[in-house]
C-alpha positions as CSV (number, residue, x, y, z in Angstrom):
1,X,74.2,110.5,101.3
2,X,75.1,111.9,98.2
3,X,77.5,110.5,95.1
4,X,80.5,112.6,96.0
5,X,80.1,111.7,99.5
6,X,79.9,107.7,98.9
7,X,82.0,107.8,96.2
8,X,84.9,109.4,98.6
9,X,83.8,106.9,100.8
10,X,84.2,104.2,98.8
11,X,87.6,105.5,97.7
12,X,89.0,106.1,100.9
13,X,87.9,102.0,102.3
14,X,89.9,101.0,99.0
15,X,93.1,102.9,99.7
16,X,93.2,101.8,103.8
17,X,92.5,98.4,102.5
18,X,95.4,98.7,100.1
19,X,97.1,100.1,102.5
20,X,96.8,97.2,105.1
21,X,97.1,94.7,102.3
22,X,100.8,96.0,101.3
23,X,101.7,96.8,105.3
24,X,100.7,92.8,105.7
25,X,102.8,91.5,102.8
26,X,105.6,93.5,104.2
27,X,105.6,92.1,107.5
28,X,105.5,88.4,105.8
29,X,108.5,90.0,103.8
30,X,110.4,90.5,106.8
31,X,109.2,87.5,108.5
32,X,110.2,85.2,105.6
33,X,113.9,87.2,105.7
34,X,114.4,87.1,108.9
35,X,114.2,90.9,110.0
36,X,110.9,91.0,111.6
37,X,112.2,90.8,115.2
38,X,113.3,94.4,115.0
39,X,111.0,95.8,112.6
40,X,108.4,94.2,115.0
41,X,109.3,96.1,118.0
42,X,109.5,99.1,116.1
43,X,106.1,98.8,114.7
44,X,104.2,97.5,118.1
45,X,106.1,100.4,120.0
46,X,104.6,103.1,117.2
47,X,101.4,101.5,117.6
48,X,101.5,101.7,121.5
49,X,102.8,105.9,121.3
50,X,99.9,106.2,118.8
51,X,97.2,104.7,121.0
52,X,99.0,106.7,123.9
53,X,98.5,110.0,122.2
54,X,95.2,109.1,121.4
55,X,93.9,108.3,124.9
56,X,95.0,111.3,125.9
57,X,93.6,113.5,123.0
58,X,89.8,112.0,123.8
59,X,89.2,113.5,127.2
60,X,86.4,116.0,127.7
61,X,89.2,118.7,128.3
62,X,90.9,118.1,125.2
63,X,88.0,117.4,123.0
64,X,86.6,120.8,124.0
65,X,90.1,122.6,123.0
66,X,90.2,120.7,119.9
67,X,86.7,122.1,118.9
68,X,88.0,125.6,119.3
69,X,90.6,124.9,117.2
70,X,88.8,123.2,114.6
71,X,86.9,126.4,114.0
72,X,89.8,128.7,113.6
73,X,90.7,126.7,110.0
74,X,94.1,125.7,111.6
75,X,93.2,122.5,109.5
76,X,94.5,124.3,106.7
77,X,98.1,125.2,108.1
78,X,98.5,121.6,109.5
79,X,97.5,120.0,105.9
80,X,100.1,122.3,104.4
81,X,102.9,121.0,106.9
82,X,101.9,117.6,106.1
83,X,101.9,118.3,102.4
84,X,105.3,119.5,102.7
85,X,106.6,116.8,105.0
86,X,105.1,114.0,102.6
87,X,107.3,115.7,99.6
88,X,110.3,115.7,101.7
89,X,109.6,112.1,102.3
90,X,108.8,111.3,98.2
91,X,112.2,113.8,97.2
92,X,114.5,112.3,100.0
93,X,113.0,108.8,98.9
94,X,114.3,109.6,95.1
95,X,117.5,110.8,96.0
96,X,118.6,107.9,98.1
97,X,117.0,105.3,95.3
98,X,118.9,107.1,92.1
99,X,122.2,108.1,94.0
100,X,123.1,104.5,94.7
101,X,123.0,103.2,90.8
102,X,125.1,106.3,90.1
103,X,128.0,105.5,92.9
104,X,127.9,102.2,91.3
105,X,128.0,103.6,88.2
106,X,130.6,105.4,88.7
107,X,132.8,102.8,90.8
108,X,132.5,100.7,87.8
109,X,133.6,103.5,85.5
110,X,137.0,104.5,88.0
111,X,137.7,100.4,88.1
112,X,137.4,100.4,84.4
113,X,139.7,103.3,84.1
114,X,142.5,101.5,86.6
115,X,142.1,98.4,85.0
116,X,143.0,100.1,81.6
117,X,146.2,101.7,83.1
118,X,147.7,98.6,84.5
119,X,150.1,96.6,82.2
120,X,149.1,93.3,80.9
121,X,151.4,90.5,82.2
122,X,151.1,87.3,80.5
């Protein structure tokens, strides 16, 4: 094994272990609030479509197409749709985090403005 090899390795056990770590303190998250019940399900039933799709992807059948396709580089095209999905996610993300503190913003502003407007009665 070679140093690029181990060291992608090595970088790939720390970011699923990360990745675990933070999926684990979410679920206490939940737990502790009081939303896990449905986040639960929600989880357990992705995990059992997951482990579904996989069973069915490892049979000799399927393995054998999947080998063909493999050597066509449709790899490629796949990792550009995922690419482009993942920015979605990250720009979608952004706009629903920043748009909120601007409608507040700007709820606060319009209140301001009406409150100005109205006469002062002692």
């Amino acid at each position: 094994m070679d140093a690029g090899t181990a060291i992608s390795l090595i970088g790939n056990f720390v970011v699923i272990v990360g990745l675990v770590t933070y999926g684990f303190s979410l679920f206490a998250e939940y737990h502790a609030r009081g939303r896990w019940a449905k986040n639960v399900t929600g989880l357990l039933a992705g995990l059992g479509m997951w482990v579904l799709a996989v069973a069915l992807l490892v049979t000799p059948a399927n393995a054998e197409v999947i080998a063909i396709i493999a050597r066509t580089g449709a790899s490629k095209f796949f990792l550009g749709i995922s690419s482009g999905f993942l920015l979605a996610a990250i720009t979608a993300f952004g706009i629903i985090t920043y748009s909120r503190p601007l409608r507040l913003w700007h709820e606060r502003r319009i209140e301001r403005d009406l409150q100005s407007e109205l006469p002062r009665i002692p």
